[in-house]
C-alpha positions as CSV (number, residue, x, y, z in Angstrom):
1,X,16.2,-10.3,-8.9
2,X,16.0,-7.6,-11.4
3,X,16.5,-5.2,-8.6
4,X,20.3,-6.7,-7.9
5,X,23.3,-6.0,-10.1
6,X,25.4,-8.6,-11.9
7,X,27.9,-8.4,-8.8
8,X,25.7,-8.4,-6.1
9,X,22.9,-11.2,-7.7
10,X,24.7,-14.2,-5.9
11,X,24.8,-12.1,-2.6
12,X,28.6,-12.7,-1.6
13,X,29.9,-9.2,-2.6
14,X,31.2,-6.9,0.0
15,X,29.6,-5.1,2.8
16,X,29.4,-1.7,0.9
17,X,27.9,-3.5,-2.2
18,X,25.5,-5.1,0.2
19,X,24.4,-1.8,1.4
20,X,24.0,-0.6,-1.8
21,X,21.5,-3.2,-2.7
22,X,19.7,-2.7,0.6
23,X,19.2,0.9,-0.1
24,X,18.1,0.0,-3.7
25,X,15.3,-2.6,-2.3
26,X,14.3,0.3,0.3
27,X,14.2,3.1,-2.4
28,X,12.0,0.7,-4.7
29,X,9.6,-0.5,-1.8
30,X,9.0,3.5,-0.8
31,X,8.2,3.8,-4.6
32,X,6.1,1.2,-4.9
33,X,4.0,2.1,-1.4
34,X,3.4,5.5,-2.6
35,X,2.0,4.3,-5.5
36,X,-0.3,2.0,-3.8
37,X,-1.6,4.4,-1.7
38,X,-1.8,6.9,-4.5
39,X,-3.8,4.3,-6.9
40,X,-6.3,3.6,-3.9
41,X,-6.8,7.2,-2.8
42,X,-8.0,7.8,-6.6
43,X,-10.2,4.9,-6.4
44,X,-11.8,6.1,-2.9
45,X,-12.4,9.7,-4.7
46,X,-14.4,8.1,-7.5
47,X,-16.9,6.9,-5.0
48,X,-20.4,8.5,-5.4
49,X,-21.3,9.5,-1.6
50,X,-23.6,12.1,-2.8
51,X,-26.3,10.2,-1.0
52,X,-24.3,10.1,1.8
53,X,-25.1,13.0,5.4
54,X,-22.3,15.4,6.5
55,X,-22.1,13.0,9.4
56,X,-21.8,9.5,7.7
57,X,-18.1,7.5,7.2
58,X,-17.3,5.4,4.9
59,X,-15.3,2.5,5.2
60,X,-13.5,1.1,2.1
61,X,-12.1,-2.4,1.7
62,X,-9.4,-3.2,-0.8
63,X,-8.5,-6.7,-2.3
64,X,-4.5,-7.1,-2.9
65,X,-4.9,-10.5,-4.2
66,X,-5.4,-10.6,-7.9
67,X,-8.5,-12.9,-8.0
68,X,-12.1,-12.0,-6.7
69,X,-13.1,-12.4,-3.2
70,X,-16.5,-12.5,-1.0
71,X,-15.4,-13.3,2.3
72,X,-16.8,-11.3,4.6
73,X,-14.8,-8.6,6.7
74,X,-15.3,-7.5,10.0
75,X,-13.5,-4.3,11.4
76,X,-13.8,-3.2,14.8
77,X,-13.7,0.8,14.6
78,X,-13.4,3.5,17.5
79,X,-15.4,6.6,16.3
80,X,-14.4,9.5,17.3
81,X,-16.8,11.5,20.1
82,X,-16.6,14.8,18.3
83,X,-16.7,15.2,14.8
84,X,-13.2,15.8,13.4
């Protein structure tokens, strides 16, 4: 709601203010996904593959809830045939 402005909150403003509320909540998602991906990029660098053969893959698994998990996760990959 914070996103909407005094006028538009209620959502029976005109079509232009409509649009201009749309283009608000599209400008704040793009923000926002950028971000995310930034934050989890940064998290993915700090991983210690040291151990890890020119040849090996990681897969990482991120948690967007804000309590602990353990389920388990199953991914079905397709590797590429050459290395890329």
């Amino acid at each position: 709601m914070k996103n909407n402005a005094h006028d538009s909150i209620c959502g029976c403003s005109s079509d232009e203010t409509m649009k201009d509320v749309e283009h608000r909540y599209k400008h704040s998602f793009e923000i926002s996904r950028r971000l995310t991906e930034e934050a989890m990029e940064n998290i993915v660098n700090l991983i210690d593959m040291k151990d890890f053969e020119d040849e090996d893959m990681a897969l990482v698994v991120f948690n967007p809830l804000n309590w602990e998990r353990r389920d388990v996760v199953e991914a079905y990959i397709e590797f590429p045939s050459e290395k890329m």
